[in-house]
N, C-alpha and C positions, 0 to 999 in steps of 0.2 A: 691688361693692355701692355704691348712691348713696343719700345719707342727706340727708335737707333737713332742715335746723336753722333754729327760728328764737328767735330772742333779740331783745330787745327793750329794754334797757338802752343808754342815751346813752353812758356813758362808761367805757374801759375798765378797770373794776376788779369787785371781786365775781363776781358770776354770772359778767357779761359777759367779765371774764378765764379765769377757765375753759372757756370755750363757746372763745375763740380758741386755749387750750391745747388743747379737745381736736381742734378743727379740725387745728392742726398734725401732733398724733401721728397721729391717722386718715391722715391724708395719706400719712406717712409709712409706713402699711401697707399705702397700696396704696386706700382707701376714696375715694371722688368724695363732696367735700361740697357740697352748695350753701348759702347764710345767706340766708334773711330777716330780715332788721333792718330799722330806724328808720331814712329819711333824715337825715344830717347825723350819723350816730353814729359813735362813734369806732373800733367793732370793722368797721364798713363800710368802712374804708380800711385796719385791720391785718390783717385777714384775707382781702384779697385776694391774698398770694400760696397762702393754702391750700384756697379754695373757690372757686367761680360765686356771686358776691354781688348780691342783687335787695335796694337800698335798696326801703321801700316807706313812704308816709306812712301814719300811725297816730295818730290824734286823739281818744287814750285809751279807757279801757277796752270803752267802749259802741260803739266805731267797725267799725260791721257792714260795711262797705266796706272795713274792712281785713282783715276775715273773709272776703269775696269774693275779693279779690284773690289771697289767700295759696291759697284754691281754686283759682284759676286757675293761680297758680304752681305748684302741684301739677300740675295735668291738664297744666299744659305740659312739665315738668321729665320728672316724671313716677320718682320715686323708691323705692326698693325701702320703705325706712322715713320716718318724721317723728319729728324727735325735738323736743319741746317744752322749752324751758328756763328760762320766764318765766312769772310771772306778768301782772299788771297787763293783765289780759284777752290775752293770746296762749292762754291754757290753755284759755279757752273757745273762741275762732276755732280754735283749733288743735285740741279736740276732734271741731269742727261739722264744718272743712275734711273731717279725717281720715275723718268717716261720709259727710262729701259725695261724696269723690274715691274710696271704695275704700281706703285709705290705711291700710298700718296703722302703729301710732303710740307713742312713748313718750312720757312728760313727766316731767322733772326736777320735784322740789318740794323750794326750798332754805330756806325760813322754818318754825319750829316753833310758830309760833303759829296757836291753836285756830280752826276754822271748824265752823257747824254740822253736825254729824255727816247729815243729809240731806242738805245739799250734797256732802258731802265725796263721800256713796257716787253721787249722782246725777251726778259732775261727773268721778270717776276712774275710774269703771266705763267709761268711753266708750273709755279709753286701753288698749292693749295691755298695757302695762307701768309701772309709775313707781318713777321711781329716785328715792330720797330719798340725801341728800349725808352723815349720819349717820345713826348705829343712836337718838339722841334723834328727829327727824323722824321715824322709821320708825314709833317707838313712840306717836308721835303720829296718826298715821296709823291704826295698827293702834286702838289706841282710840276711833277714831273710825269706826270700821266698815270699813277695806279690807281686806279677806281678806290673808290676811301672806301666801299665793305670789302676790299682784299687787302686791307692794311689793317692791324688793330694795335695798338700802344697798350704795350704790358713793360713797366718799369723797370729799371736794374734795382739788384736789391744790395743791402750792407748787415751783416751779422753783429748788430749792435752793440749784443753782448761781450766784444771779441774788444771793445775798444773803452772799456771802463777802469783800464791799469793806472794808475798813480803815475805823477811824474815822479823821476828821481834826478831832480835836477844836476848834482853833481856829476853825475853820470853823464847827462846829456851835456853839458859843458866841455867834458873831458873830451865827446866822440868828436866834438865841430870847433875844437880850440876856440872855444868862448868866454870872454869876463862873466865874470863873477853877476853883472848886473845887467849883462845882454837881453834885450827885447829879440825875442827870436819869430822871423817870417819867412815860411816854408811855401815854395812853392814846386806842387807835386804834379812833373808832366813830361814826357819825351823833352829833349833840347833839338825840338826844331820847329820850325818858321810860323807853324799856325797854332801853336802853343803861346805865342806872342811877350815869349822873355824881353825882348828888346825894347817893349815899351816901358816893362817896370825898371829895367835895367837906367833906361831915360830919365824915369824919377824919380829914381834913388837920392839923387845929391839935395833934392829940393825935400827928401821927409828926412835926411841924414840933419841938417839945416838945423830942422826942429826936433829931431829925436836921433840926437847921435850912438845912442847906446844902440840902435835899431841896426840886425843882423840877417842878412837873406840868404837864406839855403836853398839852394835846387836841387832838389832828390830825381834823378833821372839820369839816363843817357840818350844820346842823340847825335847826328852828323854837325849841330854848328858849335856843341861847346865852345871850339877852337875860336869862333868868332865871338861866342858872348864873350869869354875870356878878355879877350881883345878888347871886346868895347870897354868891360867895366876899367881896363887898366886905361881906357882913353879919354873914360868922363871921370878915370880918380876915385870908383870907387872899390876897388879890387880886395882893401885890406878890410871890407863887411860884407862881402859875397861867399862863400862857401859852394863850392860845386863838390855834393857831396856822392852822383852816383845814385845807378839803383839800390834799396837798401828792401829787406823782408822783415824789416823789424818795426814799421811804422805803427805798430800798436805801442810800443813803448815810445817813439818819438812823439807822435803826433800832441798828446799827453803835454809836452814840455813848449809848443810852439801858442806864442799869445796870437799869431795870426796867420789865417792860410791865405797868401792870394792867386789868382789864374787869370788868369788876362788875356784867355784864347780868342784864337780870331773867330774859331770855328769849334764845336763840340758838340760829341752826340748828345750826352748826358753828364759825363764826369765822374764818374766815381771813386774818385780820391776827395773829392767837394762830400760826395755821401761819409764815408770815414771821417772827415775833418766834422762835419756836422756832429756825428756820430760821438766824437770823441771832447764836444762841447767846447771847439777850437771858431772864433769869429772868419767871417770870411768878407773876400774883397771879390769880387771875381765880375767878368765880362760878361756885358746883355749878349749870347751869342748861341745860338743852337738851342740846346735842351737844359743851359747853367737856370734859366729865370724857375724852371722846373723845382729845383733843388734851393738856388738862393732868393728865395723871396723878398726884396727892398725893403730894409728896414725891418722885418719880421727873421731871418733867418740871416741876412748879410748884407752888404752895399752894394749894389749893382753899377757897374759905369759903361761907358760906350768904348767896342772894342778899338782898340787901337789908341785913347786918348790917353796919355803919359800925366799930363795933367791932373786928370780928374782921379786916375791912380795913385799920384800922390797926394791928392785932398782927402780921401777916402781913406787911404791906410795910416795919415796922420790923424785923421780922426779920431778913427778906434783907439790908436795908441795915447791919446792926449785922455781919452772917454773911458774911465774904467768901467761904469755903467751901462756906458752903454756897451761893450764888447762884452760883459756880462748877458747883457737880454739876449744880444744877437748870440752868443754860443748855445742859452736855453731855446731860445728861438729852434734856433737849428736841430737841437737834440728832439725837441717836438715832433718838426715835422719830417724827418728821416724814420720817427720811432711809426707817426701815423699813415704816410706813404708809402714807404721801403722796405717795409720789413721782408725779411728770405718767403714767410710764411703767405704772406701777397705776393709775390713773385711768382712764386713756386703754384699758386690756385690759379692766376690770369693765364700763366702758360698750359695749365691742365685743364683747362676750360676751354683754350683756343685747340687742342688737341681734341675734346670730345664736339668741339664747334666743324670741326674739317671732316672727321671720322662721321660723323652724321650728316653729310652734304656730302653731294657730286660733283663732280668737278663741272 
């Protein structure tokens, strides 16, 4: 079977990581993958020992040249499937390609935020199949007019083994100028608006209150840092905030953090919540999207309702007050990331929705 993927993500993490996860497992069954991706991106050089890789340039959504192209590459290639794994216009090129070439076709959809219900059906109907990464995305989907046998949930997956390194706490003190006796809470997400920093940011003063050694790191970048900045210097709490930036090293961090929280308004799935499980780190995180998926209440992590600043800091004081229990919740969590998520599940649902399309008409 030869399956041509295309991804369209500059750097390797998110989607982009999983597309080179599952490039590798495919390979290892025996699958011939070929990548279109972005010039200059970072999965075009990792994933050359698992596919036939065609950088191609791509100058945003509207770029009907890279919709040719990617036709071309097809009639050349010439692949049993397409499997689309991007938005930011590949899902449209990769629709048009897919009816251009004959081609038949699946597309990932990893975001659970809403599109109009007319697009949605004029825009998925084109595709063989599409795999949504949680049963939240599915549902959103299904609401929005796609017939539920042309949607199937095949989960993101987290390379477990990748996240069993020791802390070296000294170390990690040194990177995020921290005391000596710092409680460290990381929370791993774009800085912007549906990410929902502004509510932990709100209850900060009220968990500082009771656990003033407590220290929040935001590993990310994003268009509002400038404003969270702001707020934390306007509720006072600026001198335990850390805006530390995108970082590639979260296998070594994550290790040293007693708590992950996310407080998104919206989420397909999360997968830095999969890592933080992964790495037997407790969690806080928001009833929203595909989070209940991964954090299970009280079995894998605390659940609150998005937006309440509140019950964010009753939750993240808890854990910190509860050594037992932010114990269970990090085995909790290693559980069921090890029994859900594994690359090796990943990697079968998608190869199974590929010989499910390949054996079916359109």
């Amino acid at each position: 079977m030869k399956v041509l993927h295309v991804e369209t993500g500059m750097n390797l993490y998110g989607g982009a990581l999983q597309v080179f996860y599952l490039l590798r497992g495919l390979q290892e069954k025996g699958i011939e993958n070929v990548l279109v991706c972005p010039r200059g991106s970072e999965i075009a050089q990792a994933a050359t020992p698992f596919a036939d890789v065609h950088p191609l340039t791509m100058r945003g959504e509207l770029d009907f040249i890279f919709g040719h192209r990617l036709s071309q590459t097809i009639l050349r290639k010439r692949p049993d499937l397409l499997h689309v794994h991007s938005r930011r216009g590949a899902d449209l090129w990769g629709a048009l390609a897919a009816i251009r070439t004959g081609c038949k076709s699946i597309v990932t959809r990893r975001v659970d935020n809403p599109e109009k219900p007319w697009l949605v059906r004029l825009k998925y109907r084109q595709f063989d199949h599409v795999i949504a990464i949680s049963d939240g995305i599915r549902n959103v989907l299904l609401h929005e007019g796609v017939p539920a046998d042309h949607v199937t949930c095949v989960h993101s997956a987290v390379d477990v083994d990748v996240w069993q390194k020791p802390c070296n706490r000294p170390w990690f003190n040194q990177q995020f100028g921290l005391p000596e006796n710092a409680r460290a809470i990381g929370v791993i997400a774009q800085l912007i608006a549906r990410k929902g920093h502004r509510f932990l940011i709100e209850a900060m003063p009220a968990v500082l209150d009771k656990h003033p050694e407590a220290y929040f790191i935001f590993f990310g970048k994003g268009t509002l840092q400038q404003e969270l900045e702001e707020l934390c210097r306007d509720i006072g709490v600026e001198k335990h905030v850390v805006f530390a930036g995108f970082r590639n090293d979260l296998d070594r961090i994550l290790p040293c953090l007693d708590l992950v929280v996310h407080p998104a308004l919206m989420e397909g799935l999360g997968v830095s919540l999969l890592q933080a499980a992964a790495a037997r780190v407790p969690i806080v995180a928001a009833r929203a999207g595909g989070i209940p998926e991964i954090v299970i209440n009280a079995v894998s992590g605390l659940l609150v309702e998005p937006g309440n600043s509140r019950e964010l800091e009753e939750k993240i004081s808890r854990i910190l007050a509860d050594e037992k229990l932010a114990d269970a919740l990090a085995q909790g969590g290693r559980a069921v990331v090890e029994e859900k998520y594994s690359l090796a599940r990943m990697v079968e649902g998608n190869l199974n929705m590929y010989r499910y399309v390949l054996d079916h008409q359109k």
